[in-house]
C-alpha positions as CSV (number, residue, x, y, z in Angstrom):
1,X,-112.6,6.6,-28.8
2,X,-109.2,6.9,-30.9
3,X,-108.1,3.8,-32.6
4,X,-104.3,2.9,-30.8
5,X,-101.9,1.7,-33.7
6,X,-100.8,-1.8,-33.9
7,X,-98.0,-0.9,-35.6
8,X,-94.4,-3.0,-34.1
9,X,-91.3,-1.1,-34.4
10,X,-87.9,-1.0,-33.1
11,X,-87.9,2.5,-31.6
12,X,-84.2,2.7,-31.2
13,X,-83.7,1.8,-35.0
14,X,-86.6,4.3,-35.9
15,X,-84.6,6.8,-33.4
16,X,-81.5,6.5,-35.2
17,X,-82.7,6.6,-38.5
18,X,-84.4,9.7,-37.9
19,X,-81.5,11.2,-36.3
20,X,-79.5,10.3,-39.4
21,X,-81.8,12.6,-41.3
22,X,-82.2,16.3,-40.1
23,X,-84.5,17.3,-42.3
24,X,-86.9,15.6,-40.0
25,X,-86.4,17.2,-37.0
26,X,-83.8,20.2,-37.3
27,X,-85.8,23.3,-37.4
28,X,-82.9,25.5,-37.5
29,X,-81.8,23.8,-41.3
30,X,-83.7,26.0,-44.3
31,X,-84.4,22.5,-45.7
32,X,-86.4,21.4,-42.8
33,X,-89.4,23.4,-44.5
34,X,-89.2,21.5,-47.7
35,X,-92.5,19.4,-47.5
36,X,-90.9,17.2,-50.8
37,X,-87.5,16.3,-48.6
38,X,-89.6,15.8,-45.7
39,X,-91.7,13.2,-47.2
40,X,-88.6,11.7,-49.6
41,X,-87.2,11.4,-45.6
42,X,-89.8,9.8,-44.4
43,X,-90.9,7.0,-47.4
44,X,-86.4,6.0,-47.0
45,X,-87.8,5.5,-43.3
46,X,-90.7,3.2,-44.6
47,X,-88.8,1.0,-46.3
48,X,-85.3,0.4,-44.2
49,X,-88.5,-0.8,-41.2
50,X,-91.1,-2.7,-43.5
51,X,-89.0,-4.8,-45.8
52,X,-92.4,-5.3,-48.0
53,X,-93.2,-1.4,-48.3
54,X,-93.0,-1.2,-51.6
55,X,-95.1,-3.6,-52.7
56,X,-97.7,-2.4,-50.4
57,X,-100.9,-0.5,-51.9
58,X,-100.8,3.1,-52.3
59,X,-103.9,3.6,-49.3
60,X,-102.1,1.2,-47.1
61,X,-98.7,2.8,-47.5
62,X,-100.3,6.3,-46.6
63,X,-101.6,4.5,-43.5
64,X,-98.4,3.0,-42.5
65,X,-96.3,6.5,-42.7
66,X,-99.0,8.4,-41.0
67,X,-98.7,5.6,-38.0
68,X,-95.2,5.8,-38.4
69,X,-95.0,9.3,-37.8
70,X,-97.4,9.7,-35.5
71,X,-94.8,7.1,-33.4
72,X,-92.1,9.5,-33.6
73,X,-94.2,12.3,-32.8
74,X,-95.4,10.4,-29.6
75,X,-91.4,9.2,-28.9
76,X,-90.1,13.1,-29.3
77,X,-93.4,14.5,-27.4
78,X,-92.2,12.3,-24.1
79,X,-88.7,13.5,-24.3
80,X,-89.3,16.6,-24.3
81,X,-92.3,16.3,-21.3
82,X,-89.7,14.1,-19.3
83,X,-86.8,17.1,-20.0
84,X,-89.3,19.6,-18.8
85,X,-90.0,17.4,-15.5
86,X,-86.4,17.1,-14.6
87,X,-85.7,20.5,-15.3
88,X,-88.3,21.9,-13.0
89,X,-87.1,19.9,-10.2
90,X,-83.3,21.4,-10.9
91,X,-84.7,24.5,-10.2
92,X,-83.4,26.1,-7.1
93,X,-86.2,26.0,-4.1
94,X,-88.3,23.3,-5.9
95,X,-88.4,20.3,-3.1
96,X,-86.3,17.2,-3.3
97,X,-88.1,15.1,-6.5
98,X,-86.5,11.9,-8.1
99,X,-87.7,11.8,-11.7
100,X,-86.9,8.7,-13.8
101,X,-85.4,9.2,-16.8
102,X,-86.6,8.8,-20.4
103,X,-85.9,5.3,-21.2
104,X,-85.1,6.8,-24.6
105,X,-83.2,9.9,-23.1
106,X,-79.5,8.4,-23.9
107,X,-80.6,7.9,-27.6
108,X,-82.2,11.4,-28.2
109,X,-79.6,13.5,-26.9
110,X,-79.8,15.0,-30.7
111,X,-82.7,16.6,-29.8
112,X,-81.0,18.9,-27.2
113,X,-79.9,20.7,-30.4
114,X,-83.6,22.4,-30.7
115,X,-84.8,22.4,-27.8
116,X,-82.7,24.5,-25.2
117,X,-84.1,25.8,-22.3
118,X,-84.4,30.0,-22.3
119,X,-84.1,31.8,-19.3
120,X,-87.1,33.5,-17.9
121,X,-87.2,36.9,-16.3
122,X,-89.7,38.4,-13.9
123,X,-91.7,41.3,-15.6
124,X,-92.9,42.7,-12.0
125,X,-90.5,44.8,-10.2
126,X,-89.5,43.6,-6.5
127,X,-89.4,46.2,-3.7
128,X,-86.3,48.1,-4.0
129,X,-85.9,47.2,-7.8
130,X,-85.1,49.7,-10.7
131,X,-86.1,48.3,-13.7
132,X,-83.6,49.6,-17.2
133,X,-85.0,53.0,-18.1
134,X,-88.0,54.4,-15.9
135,X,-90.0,57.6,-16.6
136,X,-89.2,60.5,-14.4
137,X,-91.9,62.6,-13.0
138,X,-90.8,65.3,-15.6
139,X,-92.0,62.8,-18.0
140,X,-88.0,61.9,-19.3
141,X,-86.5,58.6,-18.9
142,X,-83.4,58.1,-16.7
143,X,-81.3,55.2,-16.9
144,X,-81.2,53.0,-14.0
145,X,-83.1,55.2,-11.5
146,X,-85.3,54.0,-9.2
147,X,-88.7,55.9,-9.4
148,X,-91.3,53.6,-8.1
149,X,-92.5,56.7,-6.2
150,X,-93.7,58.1,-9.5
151,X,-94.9,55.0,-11.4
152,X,-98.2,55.8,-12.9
153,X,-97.7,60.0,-12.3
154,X,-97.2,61.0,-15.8
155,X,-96.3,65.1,-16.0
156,X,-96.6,66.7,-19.7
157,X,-92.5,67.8,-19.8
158,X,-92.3,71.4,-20.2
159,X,-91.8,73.1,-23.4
160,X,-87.9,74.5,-23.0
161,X,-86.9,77.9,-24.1
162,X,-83.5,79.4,-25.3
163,X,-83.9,82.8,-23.5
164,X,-80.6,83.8,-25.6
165,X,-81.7,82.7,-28.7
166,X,-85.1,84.3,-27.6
167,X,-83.1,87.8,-27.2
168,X,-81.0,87.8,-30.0
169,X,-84.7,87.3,-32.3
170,X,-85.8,90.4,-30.2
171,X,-82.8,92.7,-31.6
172,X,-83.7,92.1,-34.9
């Protein structure tokens, strides 16, 4: 059974002092992959909460960020599940759903940054469908046509011959 942390912290003021520094949580910055900024980030964190941090052992400190962390991890996990909830019930024919928002949502709108929804396309072809480029039964791809006659009925093309060119050779 996992140990849950005891660890008291005013989420809002860890929230905004994360959000103060990128290098935490802006994957799209080249810095974000520097482990020695990351961890520089993260000890400034330490201390502004836990006004005796630095006095603290060197094993107990190591526990403290871990925990510390691990919080933020938890607090950024559950935004992003809860923006995932209400964005499936947006979708068009999903039935009438009232989802409660994050009671952090307001605060960690700096998050939208990274994590924007894609759009999704269907891979399988409805009746009456082309897809972009389909293979003919010649075995040459046409733009745009719709061919789902011949999906699967692969013909080896022809080999093409220039009868002119094929005379000329025959003069010589």
């Amino acid at each position: 059974m996992a140990k849950s942390s005891t660890l008291e912290v005013d989420i809002e003021f860890l929230i905004s002092l994360v959000e103060a520094r990128p290098v935490l949580w802006d994957k799209t910055l080249s810095i974000y992959k520097d482990k020695n900024e990351t961890n520089k980030a993260w000890r400034d964190i330490c201390v502004l909460i836990k006004d005796d941090f630095k006095e603290m052992e060197v094993a107990e400190k190591n526990k403290y960020g871990k925990e510390l962390i691990k919080k933020w991890g938890n607090i950024r996990d559950a935004y992003i599940k809860s923006r995932k909830k209400q964005a499936a019930v947006s979708k068009s024919g999903a039935g009438v759903s009232n989802v409660k928002k994050y009671i952090y949502n307001d605060q960690l709108q700096f998050m939208n940054k990274i994590y924007q929804e894609r759009p999704t396309s269907d891979s399988i072809l409805k009746e009456g469908e082309s897809s972009q480029q389909e293979i003919s039964q010649d075995g040459e791809a046409h733009e745009g046509e719709n061919n789902s006659d011949n999906v699967g009925q692969f013909k080896k093309p022809e080999k093409s011959v220039d009868h002119e060119n094929v005379n000329w050779m025959r003069l010589i």
